[in-house]
N, C-alpha and C positions, 0 to 999 in steps of 0.2 A: 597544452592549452587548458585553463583553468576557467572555460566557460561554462562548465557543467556546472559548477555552483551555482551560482545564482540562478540556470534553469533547476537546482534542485531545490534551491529556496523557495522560488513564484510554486513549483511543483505541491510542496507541502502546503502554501497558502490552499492553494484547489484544492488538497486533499481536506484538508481539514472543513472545509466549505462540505465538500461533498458529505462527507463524514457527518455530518449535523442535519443535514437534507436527509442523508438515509436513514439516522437514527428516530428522524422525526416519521418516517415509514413504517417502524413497526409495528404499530397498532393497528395498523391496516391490513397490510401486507405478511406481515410476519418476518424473521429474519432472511429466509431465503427468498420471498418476492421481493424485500428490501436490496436485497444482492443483485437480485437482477437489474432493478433499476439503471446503473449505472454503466451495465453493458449494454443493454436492448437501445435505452434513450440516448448513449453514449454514442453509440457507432456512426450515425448518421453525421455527427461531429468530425468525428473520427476521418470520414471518407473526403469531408470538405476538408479537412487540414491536408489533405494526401493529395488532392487537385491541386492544395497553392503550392504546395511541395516540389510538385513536377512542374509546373510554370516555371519558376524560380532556379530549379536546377533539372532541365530536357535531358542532362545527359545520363541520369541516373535508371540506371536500370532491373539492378537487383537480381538472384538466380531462388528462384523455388527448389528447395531440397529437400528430401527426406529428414534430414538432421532438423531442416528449419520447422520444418511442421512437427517432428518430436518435441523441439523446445519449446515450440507455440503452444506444444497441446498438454504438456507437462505442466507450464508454468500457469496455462488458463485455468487447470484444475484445482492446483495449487492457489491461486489466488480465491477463486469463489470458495473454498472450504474456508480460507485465513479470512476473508472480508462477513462471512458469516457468522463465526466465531468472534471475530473482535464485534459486532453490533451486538452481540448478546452478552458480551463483555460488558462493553460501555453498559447497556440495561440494567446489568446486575452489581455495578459499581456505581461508576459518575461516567462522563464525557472527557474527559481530563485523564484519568485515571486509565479509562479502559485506552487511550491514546499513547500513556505511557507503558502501559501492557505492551501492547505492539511493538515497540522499541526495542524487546526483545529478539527481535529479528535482526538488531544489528550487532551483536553476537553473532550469532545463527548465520547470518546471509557471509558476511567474512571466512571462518570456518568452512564454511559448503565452498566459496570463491577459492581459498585457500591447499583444499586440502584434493580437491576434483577439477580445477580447472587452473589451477597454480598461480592464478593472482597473488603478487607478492605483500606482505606485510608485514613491516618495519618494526624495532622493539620500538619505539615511540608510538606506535598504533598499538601495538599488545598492552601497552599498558593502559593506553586510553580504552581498550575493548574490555579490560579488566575492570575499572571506574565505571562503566558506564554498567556494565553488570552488576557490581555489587549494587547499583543506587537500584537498579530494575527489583535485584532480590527482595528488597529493603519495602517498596513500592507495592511488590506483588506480596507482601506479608498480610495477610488478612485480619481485620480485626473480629475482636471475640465478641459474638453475637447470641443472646439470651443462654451462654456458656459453652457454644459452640463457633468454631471459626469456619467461613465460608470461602471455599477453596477453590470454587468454580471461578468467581472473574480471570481469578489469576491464571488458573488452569488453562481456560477458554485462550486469556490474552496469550499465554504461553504456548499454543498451538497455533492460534491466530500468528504470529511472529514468526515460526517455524515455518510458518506456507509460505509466508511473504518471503522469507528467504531463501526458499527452493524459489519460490516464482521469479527473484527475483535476478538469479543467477543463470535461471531458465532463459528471461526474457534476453540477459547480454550477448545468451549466446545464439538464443535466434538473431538478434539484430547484425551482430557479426557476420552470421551466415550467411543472410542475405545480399548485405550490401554493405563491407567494413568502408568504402570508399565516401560513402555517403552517407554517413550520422541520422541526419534527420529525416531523410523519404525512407532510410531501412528501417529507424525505430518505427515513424508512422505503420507503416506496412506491418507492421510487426504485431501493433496495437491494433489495427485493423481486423487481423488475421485471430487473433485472440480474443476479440470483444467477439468473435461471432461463432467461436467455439465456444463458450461461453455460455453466449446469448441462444443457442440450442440447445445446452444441455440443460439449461436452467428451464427454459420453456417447457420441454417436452418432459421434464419429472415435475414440474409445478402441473399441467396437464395432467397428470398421472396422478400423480400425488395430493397436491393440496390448489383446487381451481380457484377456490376462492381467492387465495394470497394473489395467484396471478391476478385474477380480477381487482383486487385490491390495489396491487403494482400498477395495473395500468390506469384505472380509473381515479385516482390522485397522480393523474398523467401533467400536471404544472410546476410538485414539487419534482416530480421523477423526472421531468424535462432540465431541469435544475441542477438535479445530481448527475445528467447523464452528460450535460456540459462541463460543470465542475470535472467528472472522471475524467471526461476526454481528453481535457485540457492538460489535467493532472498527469495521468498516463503518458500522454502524447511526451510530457517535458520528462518523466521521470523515465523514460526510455529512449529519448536522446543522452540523457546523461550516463545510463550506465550504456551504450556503445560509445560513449566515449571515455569514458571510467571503468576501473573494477568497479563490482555491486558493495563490497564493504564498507570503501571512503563516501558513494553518494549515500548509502542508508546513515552513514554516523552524521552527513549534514544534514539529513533529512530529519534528524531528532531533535529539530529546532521547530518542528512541529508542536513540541508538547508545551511552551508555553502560550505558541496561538490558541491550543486546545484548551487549557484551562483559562484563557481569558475569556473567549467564543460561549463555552460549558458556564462561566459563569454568568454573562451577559442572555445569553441564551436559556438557560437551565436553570437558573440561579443556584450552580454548585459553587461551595467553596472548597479549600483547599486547607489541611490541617499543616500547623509548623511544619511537622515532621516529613510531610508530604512535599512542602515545599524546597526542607532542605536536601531531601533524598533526590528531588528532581533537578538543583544545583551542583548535585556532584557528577547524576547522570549529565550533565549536560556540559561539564570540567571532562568527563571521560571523552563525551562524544569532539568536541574541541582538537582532545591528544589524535584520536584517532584520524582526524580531519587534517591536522597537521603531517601526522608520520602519513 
């Protein structure tokens, strides 16, 4: 069944949504009260989609494991360090840009699927993972600034990328564990279980650490209400679809993100996008295609 697409198509709309709501967080909150956002405001989302969930299908039941809470709690980690890094991306680049940063994770998330949990991939996806990297390299090249090149967005995007593709291999395989029988009450669950390891470690080191940002996070509690629906939303579909996919083919559809991103980024931000930027994002997006295909 190839309904996982188009749940990873609406998925990236959310994401990108979200994505704009949090970068608009910064200034207040900082990047890691910006992070939290989308778990803390998120979850309550979260718990109502898992109520219609069990309505809809009573017979679903699911088994709590140890395997399942290592994946949950690997991939939750994994995710706030990559969602933290890519918003200080996007700050120190554009909106667009640091979106295609990100897209490095789908390299990244195939490889990890590939090499640790044997998800297969076809020479017609190797080549499209090939394409869609070199346009990333191309994207992530910095330009030279008062004679020096600034390495960080790339950097930033490129570890950002990396998390998202451990979390993202994480989350398949919590949702597996749970409940392979039923798709969508085990990815909820799964996302449930994750926003709220999450949503305590981030609490309790922003407490510790930086009160203010917390303060900050919650008291632009309309935009944060905003992003924590957008996540939810986004989450919820983009973890139905890899328990019913490898993580490598939904992240290469998921990189149909990047031209919402530079659309949103310019309407929003008023960024533009240089030739070279656009053609480099055409080729990634000819790779990400093959890879969708094989």
């Amino acid at each position: 069944m190839l309904i996982w697409i188009p749940l990873t198509l609406a998925a990236t709309v959310l994401q990108v949504s979200r994505n704009a709501l949090q970068r608009g967080l910064l200034r207040v909150a900082g990047p890691w009260g910006a992070t939290l956002v989308r778990f803390l405001f998120g979850l309550p989302f979260t718990l109502a989609f898992i109520a219609v969930a069990k309505l809809i299908t009573p017979q679903a039941q699911g088994h709590f494991s140890a395997y399942f809470f290592m994946a949950c709690a690997i991939g939750a980690l994994a995710q706030v360090g990559a969602t933290a890094a890519l918003l200080v991306s996007m700050q120190r680049s554009s909106f667009a840009i640091g979106t295609a940063f990100q897209q490095s994770s789908l390299p990244f998330t195939a490889l990890v699927g590939f090499f640790l949990f044997h998800d297969p991939i076809s020479p017609v996806a190797w080549a499209g993972l090939f394409i869609a990297t070199a346009g990333l390299v191309y994207l992530s090249w910095p330009r030279r600034m008062e004679g020096v090149r600034d390495w960080s967005p790339a950097l930033l995007g490129l570890t950002s990328g990396a998390c998202f593709a451990l979390s993202a291999n994480a989350f398949r395989q919590g949702g597996l564990a749970f409940d392979p029988h039923h798709a969508v009450f085990s990815a909820l669950v799964t996302v449930a279980v994750v926003q709220t390891i999450q949503t305590l470690v981030l609490i309790i080191g922003l407490m510790i650490l930086d009160p203010k940002a917390l303060r900050g996070a919650i008291g632009a509690w309309k935009s944060s209400l905003g992003a924590g629906f957008f996540g939810a939303g986004a989450s919820a579909l983009w973890f139905i679809a890899l328990t019913m996919s490898p993580a490598g083919p939904v992240r290469a559809v998921g990189v149909v993100e990047m031209p919402v991103a530079a659309l949103m980024g310019r309407r929003l931000f008023a960024e533009r996008l240089t030739l070279s930027q656009i053609v480099a994002g055409t080729i990634t997006a000819l790779g990400v295609v093959l890879a969708a295909i094989g």
